[in-house]
C-alpha positions as CSV (number, residue, x, y, z in Angstrom):
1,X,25.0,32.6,-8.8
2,X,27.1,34.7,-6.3
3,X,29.7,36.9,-7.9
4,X,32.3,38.9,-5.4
5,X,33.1,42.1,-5.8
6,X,36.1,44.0,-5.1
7,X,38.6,45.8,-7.9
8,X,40.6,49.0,-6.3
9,X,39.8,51.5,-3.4
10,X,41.3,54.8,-3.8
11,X,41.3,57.8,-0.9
12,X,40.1,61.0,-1.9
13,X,41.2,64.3,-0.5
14,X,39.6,65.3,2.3
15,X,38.8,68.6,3.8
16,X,35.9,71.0,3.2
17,X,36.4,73.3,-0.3
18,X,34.5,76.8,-0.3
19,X,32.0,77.9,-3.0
20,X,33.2,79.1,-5.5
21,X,31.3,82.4,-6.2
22,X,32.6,82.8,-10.4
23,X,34.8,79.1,-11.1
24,X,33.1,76.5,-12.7
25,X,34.0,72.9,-11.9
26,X,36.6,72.8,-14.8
27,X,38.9,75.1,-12.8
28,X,38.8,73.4,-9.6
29,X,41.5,71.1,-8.8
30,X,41.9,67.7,-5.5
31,X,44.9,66.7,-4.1
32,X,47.1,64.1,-5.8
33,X,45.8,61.1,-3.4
34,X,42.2,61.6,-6.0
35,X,41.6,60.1,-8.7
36,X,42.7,62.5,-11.5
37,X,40.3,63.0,-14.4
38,X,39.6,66.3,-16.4
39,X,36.1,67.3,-17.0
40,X,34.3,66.4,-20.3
41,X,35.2,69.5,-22.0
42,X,31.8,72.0,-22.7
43,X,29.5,68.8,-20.9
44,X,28.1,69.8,-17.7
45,X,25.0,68.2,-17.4
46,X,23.9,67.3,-14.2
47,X,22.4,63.8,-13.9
48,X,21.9,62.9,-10.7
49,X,20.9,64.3,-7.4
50,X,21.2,62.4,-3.7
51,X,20.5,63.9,-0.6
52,X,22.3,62.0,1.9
53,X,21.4,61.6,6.1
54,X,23.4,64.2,7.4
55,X,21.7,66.8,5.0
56,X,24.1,66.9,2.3
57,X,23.1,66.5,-1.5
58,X,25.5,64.8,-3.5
59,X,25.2,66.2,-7.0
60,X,26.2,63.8,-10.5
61,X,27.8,65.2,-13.4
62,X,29.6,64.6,-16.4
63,X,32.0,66.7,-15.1
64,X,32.4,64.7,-11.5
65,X,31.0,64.4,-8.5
66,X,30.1,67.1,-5.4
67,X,28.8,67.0,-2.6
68,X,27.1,70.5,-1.3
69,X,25.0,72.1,1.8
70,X,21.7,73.0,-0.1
71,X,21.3,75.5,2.2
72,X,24.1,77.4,1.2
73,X,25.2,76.0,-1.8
74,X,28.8,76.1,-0.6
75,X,30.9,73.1,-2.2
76,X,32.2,70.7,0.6
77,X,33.7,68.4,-1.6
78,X,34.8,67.2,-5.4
79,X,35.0,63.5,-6.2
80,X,36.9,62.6,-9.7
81,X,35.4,59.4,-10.4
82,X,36.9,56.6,-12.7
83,X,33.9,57.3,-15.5
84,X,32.9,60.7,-16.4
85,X,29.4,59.8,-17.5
86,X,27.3,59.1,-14.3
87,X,23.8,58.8,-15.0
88,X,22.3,57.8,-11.5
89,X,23.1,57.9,-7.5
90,X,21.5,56.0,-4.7
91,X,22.7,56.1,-0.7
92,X,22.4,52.8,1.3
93,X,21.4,52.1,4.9
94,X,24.5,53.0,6.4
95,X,25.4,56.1,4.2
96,X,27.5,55.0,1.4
97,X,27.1,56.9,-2.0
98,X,26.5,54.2,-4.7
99,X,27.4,56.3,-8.4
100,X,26.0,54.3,-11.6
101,X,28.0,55.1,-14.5
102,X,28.9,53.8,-17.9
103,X,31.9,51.8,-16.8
104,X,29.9,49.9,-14.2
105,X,29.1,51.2,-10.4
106,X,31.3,53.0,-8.1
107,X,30.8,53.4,-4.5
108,X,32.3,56.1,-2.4
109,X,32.4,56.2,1.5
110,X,31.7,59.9,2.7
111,X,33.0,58.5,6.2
112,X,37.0,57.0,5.0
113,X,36.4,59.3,1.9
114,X,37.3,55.7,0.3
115,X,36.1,55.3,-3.6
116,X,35.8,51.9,-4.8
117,X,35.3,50.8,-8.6
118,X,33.2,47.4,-8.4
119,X,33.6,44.5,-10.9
120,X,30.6,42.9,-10.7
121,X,29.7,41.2,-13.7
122,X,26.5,43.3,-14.5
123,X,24.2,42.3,-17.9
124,X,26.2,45.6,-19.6
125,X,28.0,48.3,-17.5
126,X,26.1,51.0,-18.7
127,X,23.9,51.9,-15.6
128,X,20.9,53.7,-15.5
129,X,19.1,53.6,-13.0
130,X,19.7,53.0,-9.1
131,X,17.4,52.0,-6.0
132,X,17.6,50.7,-3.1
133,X,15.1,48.2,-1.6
134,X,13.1,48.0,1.8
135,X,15.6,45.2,2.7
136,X,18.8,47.2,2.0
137,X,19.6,45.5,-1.2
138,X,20.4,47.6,-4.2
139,X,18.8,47.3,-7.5
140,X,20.9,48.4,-10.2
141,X,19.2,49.0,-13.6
142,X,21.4,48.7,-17.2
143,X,20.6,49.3,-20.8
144,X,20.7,45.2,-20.6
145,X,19.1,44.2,-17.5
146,X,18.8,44.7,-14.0
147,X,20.6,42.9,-11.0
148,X,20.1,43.1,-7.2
149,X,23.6,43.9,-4.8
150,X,24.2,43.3,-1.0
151,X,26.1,46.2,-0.3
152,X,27.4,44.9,3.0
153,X,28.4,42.0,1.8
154,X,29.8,43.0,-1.7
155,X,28.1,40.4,-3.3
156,X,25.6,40.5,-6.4
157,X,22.7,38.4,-5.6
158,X,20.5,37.9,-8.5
159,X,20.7,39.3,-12.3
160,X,16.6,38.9,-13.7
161,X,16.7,36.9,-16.6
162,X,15.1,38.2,-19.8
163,X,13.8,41.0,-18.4
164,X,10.9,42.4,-20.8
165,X,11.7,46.2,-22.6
166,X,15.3,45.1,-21.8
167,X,16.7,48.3,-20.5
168,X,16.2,49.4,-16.8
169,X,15.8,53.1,-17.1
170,X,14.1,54.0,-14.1
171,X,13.3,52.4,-11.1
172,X,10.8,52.9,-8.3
173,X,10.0,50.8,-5.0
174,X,6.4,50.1,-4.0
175,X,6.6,48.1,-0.6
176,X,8.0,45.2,-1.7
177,X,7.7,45.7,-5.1
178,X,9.9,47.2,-7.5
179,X,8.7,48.9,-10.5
180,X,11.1,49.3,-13.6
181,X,10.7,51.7,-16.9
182,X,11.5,49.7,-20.0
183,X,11.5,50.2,-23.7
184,X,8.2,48.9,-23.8
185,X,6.3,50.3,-20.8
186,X,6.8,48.9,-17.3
187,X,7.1,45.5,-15.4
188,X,6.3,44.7,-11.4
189,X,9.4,42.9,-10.4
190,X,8.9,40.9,-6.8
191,X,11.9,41.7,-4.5
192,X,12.0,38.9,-2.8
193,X,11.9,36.4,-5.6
194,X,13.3,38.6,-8.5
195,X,11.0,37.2,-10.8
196,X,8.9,39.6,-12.9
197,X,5.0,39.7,-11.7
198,X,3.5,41.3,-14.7
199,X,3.6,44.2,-17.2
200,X,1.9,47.4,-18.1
201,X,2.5,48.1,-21.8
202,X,1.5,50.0,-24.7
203,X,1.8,53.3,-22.9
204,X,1.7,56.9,-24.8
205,X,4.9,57.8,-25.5
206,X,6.6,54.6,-25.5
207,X,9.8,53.8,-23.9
208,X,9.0,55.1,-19.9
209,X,12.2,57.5,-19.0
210,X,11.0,58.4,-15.6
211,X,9.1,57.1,-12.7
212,X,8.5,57.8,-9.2
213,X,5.5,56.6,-6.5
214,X,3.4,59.8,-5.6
215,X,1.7,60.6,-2.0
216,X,-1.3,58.6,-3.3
217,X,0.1,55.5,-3.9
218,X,-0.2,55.9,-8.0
219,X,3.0,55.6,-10.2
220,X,4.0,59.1,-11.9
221,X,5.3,57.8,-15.4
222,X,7.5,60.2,-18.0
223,X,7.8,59.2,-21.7
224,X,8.9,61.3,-24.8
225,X,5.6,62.7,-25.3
226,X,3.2,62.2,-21.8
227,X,3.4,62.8,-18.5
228,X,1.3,59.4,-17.3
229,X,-0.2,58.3,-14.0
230,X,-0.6,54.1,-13.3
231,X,-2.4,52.7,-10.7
232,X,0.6,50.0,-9.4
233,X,-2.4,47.8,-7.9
234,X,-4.5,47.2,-10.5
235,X,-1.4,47.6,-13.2
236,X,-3.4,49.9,-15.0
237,X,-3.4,53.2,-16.8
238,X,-5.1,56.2,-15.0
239,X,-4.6,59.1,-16.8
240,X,-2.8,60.9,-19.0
241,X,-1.9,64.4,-17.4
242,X,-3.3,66.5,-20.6
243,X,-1.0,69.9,-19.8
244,X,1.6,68.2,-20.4
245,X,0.8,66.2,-23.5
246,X,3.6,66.5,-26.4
247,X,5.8,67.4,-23.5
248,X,9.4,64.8,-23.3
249,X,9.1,64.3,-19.3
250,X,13.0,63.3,-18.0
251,X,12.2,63.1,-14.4
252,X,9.5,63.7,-11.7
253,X,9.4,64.8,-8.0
254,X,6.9,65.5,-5.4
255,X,7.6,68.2,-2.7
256,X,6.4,68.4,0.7
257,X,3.3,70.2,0.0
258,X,2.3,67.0,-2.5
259,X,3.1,69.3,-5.7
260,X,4.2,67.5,-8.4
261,X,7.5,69.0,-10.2
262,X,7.9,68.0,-13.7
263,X,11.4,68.1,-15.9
264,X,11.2,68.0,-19.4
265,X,13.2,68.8,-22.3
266,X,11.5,72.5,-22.3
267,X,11.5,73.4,-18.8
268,X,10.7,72.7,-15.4
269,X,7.3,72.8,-14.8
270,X,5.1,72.6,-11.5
271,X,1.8,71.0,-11.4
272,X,-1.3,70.1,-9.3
273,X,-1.5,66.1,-8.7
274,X,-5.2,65.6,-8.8
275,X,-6.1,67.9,-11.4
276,X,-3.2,68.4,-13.4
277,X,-3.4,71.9,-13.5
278,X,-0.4,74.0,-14.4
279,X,0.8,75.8,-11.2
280,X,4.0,77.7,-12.8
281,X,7.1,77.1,-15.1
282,X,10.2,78.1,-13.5
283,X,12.3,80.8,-15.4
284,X,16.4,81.5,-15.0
285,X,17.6,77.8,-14.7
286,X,20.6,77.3,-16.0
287,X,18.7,75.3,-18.8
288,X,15.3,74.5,-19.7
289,X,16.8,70.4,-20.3
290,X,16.0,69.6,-16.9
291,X,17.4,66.1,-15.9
292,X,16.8,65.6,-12.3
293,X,15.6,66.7,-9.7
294,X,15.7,66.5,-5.5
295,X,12.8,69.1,-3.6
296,X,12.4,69.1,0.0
297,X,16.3,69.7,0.2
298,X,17.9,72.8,1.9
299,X,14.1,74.3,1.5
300,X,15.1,74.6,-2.0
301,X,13.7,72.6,-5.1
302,X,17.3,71.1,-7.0
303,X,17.1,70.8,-10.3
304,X,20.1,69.2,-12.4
305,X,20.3,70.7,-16.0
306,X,22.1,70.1,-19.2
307,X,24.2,73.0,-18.2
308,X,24.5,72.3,-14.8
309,X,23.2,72.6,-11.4
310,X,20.1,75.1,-10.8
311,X,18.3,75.4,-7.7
312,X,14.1,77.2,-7.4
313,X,13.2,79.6,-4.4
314,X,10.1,78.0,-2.6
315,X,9.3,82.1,-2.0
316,X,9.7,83.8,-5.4
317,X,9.4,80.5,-7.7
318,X,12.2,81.8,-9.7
319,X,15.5,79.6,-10.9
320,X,18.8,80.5,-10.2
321,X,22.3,78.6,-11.2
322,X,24.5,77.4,-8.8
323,X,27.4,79.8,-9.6
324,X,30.4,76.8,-8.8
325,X,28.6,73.4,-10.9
326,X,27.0,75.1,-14.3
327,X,29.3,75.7,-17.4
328,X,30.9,78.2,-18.5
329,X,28.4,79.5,-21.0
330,X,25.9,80.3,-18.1
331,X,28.3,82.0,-16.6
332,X,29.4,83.9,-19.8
333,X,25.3,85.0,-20.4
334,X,24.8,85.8,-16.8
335,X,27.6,88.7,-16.7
């Protein structure tokens, strides 16, 4: 069943916004034409991080949405969304933002600077998890379900019935294959049909929190206590990466030079694919929660933390905050 889209469009302020060098996000204010919202007071966890085609990276938080050069870290723009709690961001083919949050999805158009709230009638409006396919549809994953979007025509396409684990907490494409992390492992959905294909369950940890395809072709699974590798063709389990056993893995990335960056509830950690071998933990972060991450952007490795945005030196391997998105108690402890 088709269901149109379509609730309220709002313009944003325009214009490009210095960097801050000592504000943080609480004490930066948009024009009246934005969407006015106050930051979730002492909540500046960073979420989700989106670099876009021109080279920007849009950054999620509970305290709004930015957009930034990673290469200088300067602040070109602040979005005040309708929910404060984003949890994921995706970018379509022709360069819309797409902002999961817990009141439903919200696309913004960097081009019109244009934010629309969508009413789609999703399985629950808590989103999770975004991605978007090799056909240009976007899946959107919920804590009840997952459904597939046009997001040139505005129309969802398909919700998948009685999806197994339930909620959609991570999603990653594999050709024509998308792979979703459930409460009870993961499950091989087919694009074209939306059907489910099969399952890989009983996995260490439980519930998968994180996914992502490596360089290899092998799923890179995170669960409360593993760091897991699957291999998607056989839908099997490869190995369990042992330095990172009893570790709670929130989010994996792969840089350029096929490392594999890990963040977990203790730190950021970098890692040797093949062998698993710890390369490094990254000190000075604005926190050792690390929730997401984007490498091979502004030849900086991003990291989103519960206390807001951090960003690694590829030359000294050390974490620094980004000055203008971490909250005020970084900033207090760093003077």
């Amino acid at each position: 069943m088709l269901s149109l889209l379509v609730l309220s469009s709002l313009t944003l302020s325009s214009g490009i916004y210095p960097f801050p060098s000592t504000l943080s996000p609480a004490s930066f204010s948009v024009g009246p034409t934005a969407l006015a919202q106050a930051p979730i007071a002492s909540d500046y966890r960073v979420t989700a991080l989106q670099p876009d085609f021109t080279g920007d990276l849009w950054v999620g938080s509970w305290a709004g949405l930015s957009r930034i050069n990673p290469e200088s870290g300067q602040v070109l723009q602040r979005v005040r969304l309708p929910s404060r709690t984003l949890e994921a961001l995706a970018q379509d083919r022709v360069g819309r933002i797409w902002a999961g949050t817990f009141d439903g999805l919200v696309r913004v158009d960097p081009r019109t600077n244009v934010i629309t709230a969508q009413n789609f009638t999703l399985p629950s409006n808590r989103v999770l998890s975004l991605q978007i396919d090799s056909r240009g549809f976007l899946w959107a994953g919920t804590d009840r379900g997952l459904v597939m979007i046009s997001p040139d025509r505005g129309l969802l396409m398909t919700t998948v019935q009685d999806l197994p684990g339930v909620s959609a907490n991570a999603l990653a494409l594999d050709g024509n294959n998308l792979w979703v992390g459930t409460l009870n492992g993961l499950v091989q959905i087919n694009t074209a049909s939306a059907f489910p294909v099969r399952e890989v369950g009983r996995l260490p940890g439980g519930a998968v929190q994180s996914l992502t395809l490596g360089p290899q072709g092998n799923l890179w699974v995170g669960t409360a206590s593993s760091l897991l590798v699957v291999d998607p063709v056989r839908a099997e389990l490869v190995r369990s990466v042992g330095t990172m056993r009893g570790r709670n893995v929130q989010t994996i990335e792969f840089d350029r030079a096929g490392n594999v960056w890990v963040g977990t509830t203790s730190g950021l950690f970098k890692l040797k694919p093949d062998s698993g071998e710890l390369l490094g933990q990254v000190p000075s972060l604005p926190s050792g929660d690390i929730l997401a991450l984007s490498p091979n952007t502004g030849n900086k490795i991003w990291a989103g933390t519960s206390e807001g945005l951090g960003w690694v030196s590829l030359t000294t391997g050390e974490g620094n905050p980004h000055w203008g998105l971490v909250s005020p108690v970084v900033l207090e402890a760093r003077q």
